[in-house]
C-alpha positions as CSV (number, residue, x, y, z in Angstrom):
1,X,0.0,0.0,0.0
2,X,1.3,3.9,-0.5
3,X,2.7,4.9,1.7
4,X,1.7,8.6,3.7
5,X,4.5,10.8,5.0
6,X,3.1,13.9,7.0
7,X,5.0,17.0,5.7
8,X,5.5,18.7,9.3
9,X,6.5,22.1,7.6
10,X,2.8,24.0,8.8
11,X,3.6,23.2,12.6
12,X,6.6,25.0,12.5
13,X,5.1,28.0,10.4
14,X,2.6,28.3,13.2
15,X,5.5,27.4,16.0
16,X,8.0,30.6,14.4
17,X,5.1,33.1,14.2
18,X,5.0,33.4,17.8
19,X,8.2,32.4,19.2
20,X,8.5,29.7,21.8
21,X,8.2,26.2,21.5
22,X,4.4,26.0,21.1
23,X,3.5,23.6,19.3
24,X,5.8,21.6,19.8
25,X,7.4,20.2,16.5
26,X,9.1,17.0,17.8
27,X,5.8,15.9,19.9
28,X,3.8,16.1,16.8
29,X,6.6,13.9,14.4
30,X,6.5,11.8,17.1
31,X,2.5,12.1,17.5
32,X,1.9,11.4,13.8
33,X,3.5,8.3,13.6
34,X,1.8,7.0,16.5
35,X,-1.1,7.8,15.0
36,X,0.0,5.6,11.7
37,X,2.3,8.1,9.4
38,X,4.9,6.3,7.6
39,X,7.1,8.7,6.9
40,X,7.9,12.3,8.5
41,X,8.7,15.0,5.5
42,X,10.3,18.3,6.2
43,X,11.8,20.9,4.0
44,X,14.3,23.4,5.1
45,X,14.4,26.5,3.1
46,X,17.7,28.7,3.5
47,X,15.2,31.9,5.0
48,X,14.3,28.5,7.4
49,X,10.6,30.7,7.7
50,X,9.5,27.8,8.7
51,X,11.8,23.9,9.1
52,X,15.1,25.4,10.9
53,X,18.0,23.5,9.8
54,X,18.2,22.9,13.8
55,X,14.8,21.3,13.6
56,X,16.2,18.8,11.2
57,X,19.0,17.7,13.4
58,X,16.9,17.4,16.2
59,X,14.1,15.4,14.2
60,X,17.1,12.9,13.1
61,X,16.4,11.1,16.7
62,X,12.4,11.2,16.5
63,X,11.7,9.8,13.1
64,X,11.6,5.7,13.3
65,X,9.5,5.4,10.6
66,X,11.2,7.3,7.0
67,X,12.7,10.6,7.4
68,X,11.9,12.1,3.7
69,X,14.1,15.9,3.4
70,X,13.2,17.7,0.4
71,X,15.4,20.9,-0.7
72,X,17.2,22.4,-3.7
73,X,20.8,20.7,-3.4
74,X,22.5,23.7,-2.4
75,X,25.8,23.2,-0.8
76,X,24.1,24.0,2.7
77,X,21.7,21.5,2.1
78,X,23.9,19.0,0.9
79,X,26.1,19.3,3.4
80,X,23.1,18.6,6.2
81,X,22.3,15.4,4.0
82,X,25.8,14.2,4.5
83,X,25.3,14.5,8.6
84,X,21.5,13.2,9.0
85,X,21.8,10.7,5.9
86,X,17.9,10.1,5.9
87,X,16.1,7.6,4.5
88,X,15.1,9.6,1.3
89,X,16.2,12.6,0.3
90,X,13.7,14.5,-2.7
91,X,15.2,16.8,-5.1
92,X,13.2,20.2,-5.5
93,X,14.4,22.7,-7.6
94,X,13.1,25.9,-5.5
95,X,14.2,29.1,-5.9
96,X,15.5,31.0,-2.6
97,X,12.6,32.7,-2.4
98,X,9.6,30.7,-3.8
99,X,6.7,30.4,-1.3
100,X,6.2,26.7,-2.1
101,X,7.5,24.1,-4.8
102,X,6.0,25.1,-8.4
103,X,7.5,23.0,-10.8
104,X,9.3,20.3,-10.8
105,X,13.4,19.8,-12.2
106,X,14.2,20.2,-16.1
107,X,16.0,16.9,-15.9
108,X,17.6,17.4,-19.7
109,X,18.8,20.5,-19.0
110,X,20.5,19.9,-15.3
111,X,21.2,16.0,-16.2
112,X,24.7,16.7,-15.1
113,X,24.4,18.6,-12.0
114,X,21.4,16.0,-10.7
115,X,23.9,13.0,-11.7
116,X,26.3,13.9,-9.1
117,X,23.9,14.7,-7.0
118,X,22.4,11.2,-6.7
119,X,25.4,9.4,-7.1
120,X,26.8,10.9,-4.0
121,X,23.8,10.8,-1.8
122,X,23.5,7.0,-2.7
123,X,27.3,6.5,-1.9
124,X,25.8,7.4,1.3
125,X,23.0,5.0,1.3
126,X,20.6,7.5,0.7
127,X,17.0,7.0,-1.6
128,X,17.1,9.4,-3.9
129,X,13.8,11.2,-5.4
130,X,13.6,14.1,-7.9
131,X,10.7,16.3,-8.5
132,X,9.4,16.1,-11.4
133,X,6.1,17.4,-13.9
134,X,4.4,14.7,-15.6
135,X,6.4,14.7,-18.5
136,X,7.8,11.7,-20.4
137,X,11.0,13.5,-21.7
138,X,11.8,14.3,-17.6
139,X,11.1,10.9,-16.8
140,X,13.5,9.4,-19.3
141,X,16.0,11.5,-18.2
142,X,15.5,10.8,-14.9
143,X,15.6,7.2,-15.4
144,X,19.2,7.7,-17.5
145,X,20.6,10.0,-14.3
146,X,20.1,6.9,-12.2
147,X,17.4,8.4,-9.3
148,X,15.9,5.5,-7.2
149,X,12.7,7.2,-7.4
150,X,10.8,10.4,-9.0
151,X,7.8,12.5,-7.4
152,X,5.4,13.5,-9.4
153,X,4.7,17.0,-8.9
154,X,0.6,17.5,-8.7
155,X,-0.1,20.9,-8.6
156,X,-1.8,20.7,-12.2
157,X,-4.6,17.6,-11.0
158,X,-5.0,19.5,-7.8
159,X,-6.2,22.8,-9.6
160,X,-8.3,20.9,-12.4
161,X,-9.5,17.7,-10.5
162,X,-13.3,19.3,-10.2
163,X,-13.3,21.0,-13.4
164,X,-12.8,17.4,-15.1
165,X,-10.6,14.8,-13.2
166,X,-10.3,12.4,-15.5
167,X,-8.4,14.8,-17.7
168,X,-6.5,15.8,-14.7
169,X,-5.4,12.8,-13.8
170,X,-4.2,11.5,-17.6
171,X,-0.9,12.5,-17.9
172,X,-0.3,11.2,-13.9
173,X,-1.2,8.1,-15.2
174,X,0.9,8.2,-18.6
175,X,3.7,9.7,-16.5
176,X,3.7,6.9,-13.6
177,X,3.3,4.3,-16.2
178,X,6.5,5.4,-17.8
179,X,8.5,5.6,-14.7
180,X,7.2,2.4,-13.8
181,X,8.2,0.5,-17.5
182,X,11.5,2.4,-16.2
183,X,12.2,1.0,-13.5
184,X,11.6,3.9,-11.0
185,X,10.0,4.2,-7.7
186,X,6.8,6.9,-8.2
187,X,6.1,9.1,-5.2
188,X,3.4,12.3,-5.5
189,X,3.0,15.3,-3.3
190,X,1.8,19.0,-3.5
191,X,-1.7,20.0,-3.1
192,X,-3.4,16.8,-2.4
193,X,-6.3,16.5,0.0
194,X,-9.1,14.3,1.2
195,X,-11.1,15.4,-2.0
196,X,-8.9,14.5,-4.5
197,X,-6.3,11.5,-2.7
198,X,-8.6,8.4,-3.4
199,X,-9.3,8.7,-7.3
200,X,-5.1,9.3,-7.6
201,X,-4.4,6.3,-5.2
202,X,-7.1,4.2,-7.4
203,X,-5.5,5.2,-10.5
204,X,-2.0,4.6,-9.9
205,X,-1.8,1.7,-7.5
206,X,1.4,1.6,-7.9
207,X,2.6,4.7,-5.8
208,X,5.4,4.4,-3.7
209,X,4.3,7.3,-1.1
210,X,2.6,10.5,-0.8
211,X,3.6,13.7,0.9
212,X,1.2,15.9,2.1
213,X,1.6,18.6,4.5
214,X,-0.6,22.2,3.8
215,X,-3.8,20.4,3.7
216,X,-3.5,17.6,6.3
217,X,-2.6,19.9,8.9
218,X,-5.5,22.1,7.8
219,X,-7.9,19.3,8.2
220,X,-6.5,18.4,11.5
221,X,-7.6,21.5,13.1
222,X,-11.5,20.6,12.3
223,X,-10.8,16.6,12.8
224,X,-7.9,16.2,14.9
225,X,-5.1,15.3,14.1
226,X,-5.0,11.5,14.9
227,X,-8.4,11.3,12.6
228,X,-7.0,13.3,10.0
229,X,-4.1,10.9,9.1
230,X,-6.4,8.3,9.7
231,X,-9.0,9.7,7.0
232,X,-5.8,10.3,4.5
233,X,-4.9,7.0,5.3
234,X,-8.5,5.1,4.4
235,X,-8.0,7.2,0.6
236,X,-5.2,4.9,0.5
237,X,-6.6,1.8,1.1
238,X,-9.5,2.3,-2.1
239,X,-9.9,-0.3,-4.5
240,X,-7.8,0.3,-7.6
241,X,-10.0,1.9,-10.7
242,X,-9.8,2.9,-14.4
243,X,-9.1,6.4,-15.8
């Protein structure tokens, strides 16, 4: 079954605008996979408005389940990775100052920079991901650098999933099929939500894991958030369907 791994990057928005320790960022990586998370996500951002690199060092002891860091391969970043050697590290090509990821890596165009890249985080024993847009020259590419795994950037089938989600979710399906045929591993994350989880999950079956952050912790302030990661789980767990 996919796999969920709660992005923790809200609680510490809401733990920096105030100061203090409140809430507490540990407790709830700790909290959420009591309550049945898979994996713990963060991404540090060099402004750290939210994930301090500190955050991530102290996380390192907390996380028994898969400790997924996602982050533009700057040589800060890379040079955390080589200290906390996580269970997955995701490639995301952000700029400095985006507000949240947008786009996923030109592949073709970086190929060189995003070999090394992998080759040394494996080296380590890393898993290596890179973000990606569901598009079958960036898969190939991918494939050819030598990632362990790719995660399909869903921005796109979040934003058109009511209009018509069956055309949303085509090129998902085209893309994962590819990366499958390929050999890769296919995670999925940005801007999925209790509306629009299950008919991805029922579609490609074959999902590795999913990262959600934004809209889990959102619904955990109306459900809770033991419920909440218990209701993204159940999308999950659907039978699989048909485009």
């Amino acid at each position: 079954m996919t796999k969920l791994s709660v992005n923790i990057n809200k609680i510490a928005t809401l733990r920096n605008a105030r100061g203090g320790n409140i809430p507490n960022l540990l407790q709830v990586a700790v909290d959420c996979q009591e309550f049945g998370a898979e994996g713990i996500t963060v991404h540090p951002r060099p402004d750290e408005r939210h994930i301090r690199y500190s955050d991530v060092y102290d996380l390192q002891a907390k996380v028994h389940t898969e400790f997924n860091i996602e982050g533009n391969p700057t040589p800060e970043f890379i040079s955390l990775i080589r200290k906390i050697r996580p269970t997955q590290v995701t490639l995301v090509p952000d700029a400095h100052d985006a507000i949240t990821s947008d786009a996923g890596w030109d592949t073709v165009t970086h190929q060189e920079f995003l070999t090394d890249i992998v080759n040394e985080f494996q080296a380590m024993g890393v898993r290596t991901s890179i973000f990606v847009d569901p598009v079958n020259d960036m898969i190939q590419m991918a494939s050819r650098i030598g990632t362990d795994r790719i995660e399909l950037y869903t921005g796109p089938y979040a934003e058109h999933y009511h209009d018509n989600r069956e055309k949303a979710i085509a090129p998902y399906v085209e893309a994962a099929t590819l990366a499958k045929k390929l050999g890769l591993g296919v995670n999925a994350g940005h801007d999925l939500n209790l509306d629009n989880l299950g008919y991805l999950s029922r579609n490609i079956p074959w999902l590795k894991e999913v990262s959600i952050g934004h809209s889990l912790i959102s619904d955990a302030l109306y459900l809770g958030l033991k419920e909440t990661i218990k209701a993204y789980k159940n999308c999950l767990k659907e039978p699989a369907g048909e485009v």
